[in-house]
C-alpha positions as CSV (number, residue, x, y, z in Angstrom):
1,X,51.9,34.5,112.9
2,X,49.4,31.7,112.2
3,X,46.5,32.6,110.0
4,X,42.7,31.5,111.8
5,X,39.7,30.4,110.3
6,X,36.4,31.9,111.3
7,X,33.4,29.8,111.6
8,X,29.6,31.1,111.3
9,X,28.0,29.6,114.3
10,X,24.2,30.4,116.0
11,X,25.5,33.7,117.8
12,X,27.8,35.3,115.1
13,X,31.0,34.2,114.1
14,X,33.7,32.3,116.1
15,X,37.3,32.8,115.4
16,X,39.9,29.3,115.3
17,X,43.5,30.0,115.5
18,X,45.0,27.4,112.7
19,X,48.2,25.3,113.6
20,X,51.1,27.1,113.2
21,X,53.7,25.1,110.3
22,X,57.1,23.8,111.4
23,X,59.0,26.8,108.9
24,X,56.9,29.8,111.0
25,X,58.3,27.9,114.8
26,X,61.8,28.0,112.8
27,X,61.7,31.5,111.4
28,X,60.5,33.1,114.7
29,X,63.2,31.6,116.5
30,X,65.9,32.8,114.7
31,X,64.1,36.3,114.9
32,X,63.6,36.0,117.8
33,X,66.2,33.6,120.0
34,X,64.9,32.3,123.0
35,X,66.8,34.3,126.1
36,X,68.4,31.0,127.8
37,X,70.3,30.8,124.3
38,X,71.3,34.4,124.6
39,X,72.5,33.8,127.5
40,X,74.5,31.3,126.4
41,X,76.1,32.8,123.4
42,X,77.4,35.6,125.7
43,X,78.2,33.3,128.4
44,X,80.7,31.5,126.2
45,X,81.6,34.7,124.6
46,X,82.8,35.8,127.7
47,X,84.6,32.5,128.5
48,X,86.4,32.8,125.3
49,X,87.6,36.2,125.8
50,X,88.7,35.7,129.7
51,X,91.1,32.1,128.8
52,X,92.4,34.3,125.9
53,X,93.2,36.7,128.9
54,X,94.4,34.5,130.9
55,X,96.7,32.5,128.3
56,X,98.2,36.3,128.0
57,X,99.3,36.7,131.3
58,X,100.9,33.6,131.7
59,X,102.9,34.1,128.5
60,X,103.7,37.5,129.8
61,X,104.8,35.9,133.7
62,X,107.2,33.2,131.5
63,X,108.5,36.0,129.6
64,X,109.1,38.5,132.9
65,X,110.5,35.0,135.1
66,X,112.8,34.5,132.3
67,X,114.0,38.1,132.2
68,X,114.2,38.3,136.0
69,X,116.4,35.4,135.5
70,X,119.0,36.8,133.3
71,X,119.0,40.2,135.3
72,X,119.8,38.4,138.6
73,X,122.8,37.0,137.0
74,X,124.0,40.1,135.4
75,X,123.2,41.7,138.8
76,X,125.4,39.1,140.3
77,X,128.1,39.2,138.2
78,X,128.7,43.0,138.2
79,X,128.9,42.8,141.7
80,X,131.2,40.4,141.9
81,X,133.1,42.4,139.6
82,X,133.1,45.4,141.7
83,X,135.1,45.8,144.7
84,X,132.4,47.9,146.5
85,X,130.1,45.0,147.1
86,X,133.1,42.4,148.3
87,X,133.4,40.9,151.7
88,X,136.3,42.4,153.6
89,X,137.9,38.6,153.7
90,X,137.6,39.0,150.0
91,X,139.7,42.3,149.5
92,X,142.7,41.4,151.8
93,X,143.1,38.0,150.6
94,X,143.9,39.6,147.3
95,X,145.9,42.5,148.5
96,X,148.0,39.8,150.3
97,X,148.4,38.1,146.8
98,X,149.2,41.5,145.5
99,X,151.8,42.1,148.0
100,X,153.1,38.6,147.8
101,X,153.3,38.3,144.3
């Protein structure tokens, strides 16, 4: 990345690495990301998708509460309705109405 200046000594040439400018350091870490910020990006990728899971669900338990709910009371209601599911105090009290009427 940096360039390097060579320098004619006594015993041949030595080679100096030059300082490396601020826009090379920039442009090599957006190339090249450093791995804790990877890490990060994907960790808070993943914490993103799992509360958007969660936030699901629990609009999907309201939703099946509330419909347990109304399908209790309809349950309820049929059954009072129906003679099947009465208690026997139930049905003679109203055959005595019946036959008292």
């Amino acid at each position: 990345m940096g360039e390097e200046f060579q320098l004619k000594v006594r015993d041949g040439v030595k080679t100096i690495p030059l300082p490396v400018s601020q826009m090379e350091v920039r442009s090599s870490r957006i190339m090249h990301p450093s791995p804790r910020s990877l890490l990060s990006k994907t960790m808070s990728a993943h914490m993103d998708d799992l509360t958007a899971r969660v936030d699901a669900v629990k609009e999907d338990n309201l939703e099946l509460k509330s419909e347990t709910r109304v399908l209790g009371q309809y349950k309820e209601n049929l059954m009072s309705a129906s003679s099947v599911f009465q208690t026997a105090d139930t049905k003679s009290k109203k055959k005595k109405k019946k036959v008292g009427d």
